[in-house]
N, C-alpha and C positions, 0 to 999 in steps of 0.2 A: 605657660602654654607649651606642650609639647609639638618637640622640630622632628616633622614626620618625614621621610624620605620614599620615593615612589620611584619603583622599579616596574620593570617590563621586557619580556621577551623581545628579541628581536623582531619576531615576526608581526609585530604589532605596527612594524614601518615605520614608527617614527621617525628613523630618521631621511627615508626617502618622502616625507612629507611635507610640506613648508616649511622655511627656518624659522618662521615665528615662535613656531614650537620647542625650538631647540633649546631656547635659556629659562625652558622650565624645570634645570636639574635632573630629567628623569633618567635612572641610571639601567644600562640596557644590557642582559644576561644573552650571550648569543648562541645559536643554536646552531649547528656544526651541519656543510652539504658537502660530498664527496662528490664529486665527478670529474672522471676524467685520470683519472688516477693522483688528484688533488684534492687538499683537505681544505674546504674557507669556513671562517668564520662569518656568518650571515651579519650585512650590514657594514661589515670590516674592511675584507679583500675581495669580496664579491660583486659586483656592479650588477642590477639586476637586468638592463635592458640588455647587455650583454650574454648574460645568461639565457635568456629567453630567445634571441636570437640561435645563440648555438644550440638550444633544443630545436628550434624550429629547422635547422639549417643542416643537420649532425646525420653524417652516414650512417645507414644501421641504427635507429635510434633504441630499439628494443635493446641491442646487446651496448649499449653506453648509456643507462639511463642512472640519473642522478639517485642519491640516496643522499639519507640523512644523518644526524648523529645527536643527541642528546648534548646538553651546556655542561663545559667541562665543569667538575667538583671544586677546581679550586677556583674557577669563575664565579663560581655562586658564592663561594665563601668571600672573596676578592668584592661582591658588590654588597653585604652586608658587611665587610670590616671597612667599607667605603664610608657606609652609613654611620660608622660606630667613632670612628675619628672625626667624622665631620659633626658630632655631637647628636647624633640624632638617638631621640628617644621610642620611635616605633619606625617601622618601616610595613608599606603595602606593594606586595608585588602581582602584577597583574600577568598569567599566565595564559597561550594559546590553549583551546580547548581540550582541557586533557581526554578526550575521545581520539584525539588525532596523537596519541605518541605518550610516553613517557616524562614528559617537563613536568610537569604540575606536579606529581608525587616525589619526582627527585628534589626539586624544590624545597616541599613541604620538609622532606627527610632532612634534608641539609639544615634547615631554617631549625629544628628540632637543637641543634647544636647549639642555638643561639639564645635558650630560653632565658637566659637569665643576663644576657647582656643585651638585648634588644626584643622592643617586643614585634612580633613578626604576624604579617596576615598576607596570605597568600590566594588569591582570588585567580580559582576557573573561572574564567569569560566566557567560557562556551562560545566562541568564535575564536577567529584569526583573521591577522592582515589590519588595517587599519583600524577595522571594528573592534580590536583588541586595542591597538594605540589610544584613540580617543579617548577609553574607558581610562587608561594610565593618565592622559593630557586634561583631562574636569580634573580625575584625581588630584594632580598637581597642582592643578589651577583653584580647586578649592582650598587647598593646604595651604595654599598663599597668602587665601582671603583669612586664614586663622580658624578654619572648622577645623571640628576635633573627630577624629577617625571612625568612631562611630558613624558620626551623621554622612561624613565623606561616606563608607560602605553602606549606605543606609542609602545616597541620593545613586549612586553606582548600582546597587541592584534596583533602582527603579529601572534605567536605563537599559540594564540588561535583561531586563521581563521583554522589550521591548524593538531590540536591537535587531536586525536586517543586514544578511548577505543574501543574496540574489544574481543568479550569471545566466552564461549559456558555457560549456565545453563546445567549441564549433568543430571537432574531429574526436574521437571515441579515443585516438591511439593511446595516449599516455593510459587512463584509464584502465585498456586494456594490458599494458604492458605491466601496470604495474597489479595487475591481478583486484580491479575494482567492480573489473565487469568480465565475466567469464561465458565460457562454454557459447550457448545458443545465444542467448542477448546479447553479447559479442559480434556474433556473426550477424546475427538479423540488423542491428543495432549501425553496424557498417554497410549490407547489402540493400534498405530503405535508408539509407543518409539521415540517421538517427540522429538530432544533438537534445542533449538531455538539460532542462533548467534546473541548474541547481541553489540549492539553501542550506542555510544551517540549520536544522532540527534544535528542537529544543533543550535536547540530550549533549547538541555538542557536535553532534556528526556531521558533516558535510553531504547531502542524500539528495537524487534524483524527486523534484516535487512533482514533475511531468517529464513528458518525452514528446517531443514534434519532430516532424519532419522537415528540413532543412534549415540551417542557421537562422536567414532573414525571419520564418516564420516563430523561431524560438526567443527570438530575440523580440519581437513582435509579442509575444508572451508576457515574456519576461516584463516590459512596459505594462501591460494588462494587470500583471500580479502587483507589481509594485504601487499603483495608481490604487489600489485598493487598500495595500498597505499604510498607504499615504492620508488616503480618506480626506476629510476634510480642514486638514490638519495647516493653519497656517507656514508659509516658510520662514517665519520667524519664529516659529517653534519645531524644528529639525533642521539637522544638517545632510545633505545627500549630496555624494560625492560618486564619480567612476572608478570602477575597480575591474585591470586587467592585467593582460600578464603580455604577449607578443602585440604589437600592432594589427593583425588582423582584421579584428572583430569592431573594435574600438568605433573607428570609423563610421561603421553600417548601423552601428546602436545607436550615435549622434545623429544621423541623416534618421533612424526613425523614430528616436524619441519625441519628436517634435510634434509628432501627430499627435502623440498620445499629452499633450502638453507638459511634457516633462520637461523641467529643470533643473541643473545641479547648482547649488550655492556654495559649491565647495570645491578645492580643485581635485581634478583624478590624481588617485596612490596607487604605484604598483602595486601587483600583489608580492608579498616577497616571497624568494625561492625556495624558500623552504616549505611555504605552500604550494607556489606553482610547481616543484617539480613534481607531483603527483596529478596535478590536473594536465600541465602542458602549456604549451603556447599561445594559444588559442583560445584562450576567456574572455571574455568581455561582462561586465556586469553595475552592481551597482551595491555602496554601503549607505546604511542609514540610520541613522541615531535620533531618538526623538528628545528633546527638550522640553523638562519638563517644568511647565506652567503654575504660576501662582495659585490657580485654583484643580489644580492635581495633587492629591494627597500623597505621600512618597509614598506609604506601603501600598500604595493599588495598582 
């Protein structure tokens, strides 16, 4: 039987996510934030409730806004010679959606170096944030049970046909700061107290699926959209967790999810800052994964 090793970007949270998780081996490629006139390694030297704080809190935040950095070259190489000592015969790493940056093809390039000492499968998630994690933590957890990599990327893209990010932005700034939202949408977008619900596209992108007027009623939405999502779906077959970034929002989503009969069976994951710092402080949202059923065919 081959001994598979499962990697994952940082920004996939695992490790700000339950320590259940944590002695499932998964070995985590980081992805590099600047601010401040400091370099962290996401996950590492960065603590996220801190960071999100100091975006919400930071003088001038337009002219100090964070940025990113690509996973160093010999970090990647560093977590496939990981896998190669510790005997492993393939390895699957699961990367943030490469619409969002660079990771996924440096990756692929790096892993190219390895053909003939490891064999290597690199998976676009077409998400980020814990949506990403989970997909690495089945992976894991199947490779334990002794499924063979195939069928592991084979129950993984069921998952991912099917996979949910859903929020609210409850202020436009960062957006606008970092040049997401321009010109007139911009302005209108702040001058009717615009907060936009967003998701991931199926492409990968993180996009505006509607726009309402003030927080509560997006947020009000947002439940709307998800509950559709959800369909009539037992919650023994998904997991649905909160996903945010400042304390803000968090709150007003829990007071009114309850209407809408909404549950989470899972606990809330930051999002981590290499996503947030392009949305901001101020998300509030939800991730969802469905589980899939004895009588669900894997390729549908």
């Amino acid at each position: 039987m081959a001994k598979i090793r499962i990697l994952c970007t940082s920004t996939g949270c695992i490790e700000y996510a339950p320590a259940r998780y944590h002695d499932l081996g998964i070995g985590i490629i980081r992805i590099r934030v600047l601010f401040n006139g400091k370099e962290y390694k996401e996950g590492l030297d960065l603590d996220p409730v801190e960071f999100y704080r100091q975006l919400e809190t930071i003088e001038d935040p337009k002219n100090h806004l964070p940025s990113t950095a690509l996973p160093d070259t010999e970090d990647i190489r560093a977590a496939f010679e990981d896998a190669i000592r510790d005997g492993c015969d393939e390895c699957i790493a699961f990367t943030l959606s490469s619409a969002l940056g660079g990771t996924y093809n440096k990756i692929c390039l790096i892993a190219k170096e390895y053909a003939d000492r490891l064999t290597i499968r690199v998976v676009d998630t077409k998400i980020t944030c814990f949506g990403e994690g989970f997909l690495a933590i089945k992976a894991a957890q199947f490779a334990r049970e002794g499924m063979p990599s195939d069928e592991i990327l084979r129950e993984i893209a069921w998952m991912m046909r099917r996979q949910v990010f859903i929020g609210v932005d409850g202020k436009l700034d960062y957006l606008i700061y970092n040049g997401r939202l321009k010109g007139g949408k911009a302005f209108m977008g702040q001058m009717l107290n615009i907060c936009p619900v967003v998701h991931f596209s199926p492409e990968g992108e993180i996009v505006a699926l509607e726009s309402v007027r003030t927080p509560k009623k997006a947020l009000a939405r947002t439940c709307e959209l998800l509950k559709e999502k959800i369909g009539g779906r037992s919650p023994d077959d998904y997991l649905l967790w909160h996903v945010y970034t400042g304390p803000s929002l968090i709150g007003t989503l829990c007071e009114i999810e309850g209407r809408y009969g909404i549950r989470t069976n899972h606990e809330a994951v930051i999002m981590s800052p290499v996503s947030g710092c392009h949305n901001g402080p101020w998300l509030a949202g939800y991730g969802l994964a469905l589980l899939r059923r004895a009588d669900e065919p894997p390729e549908g």
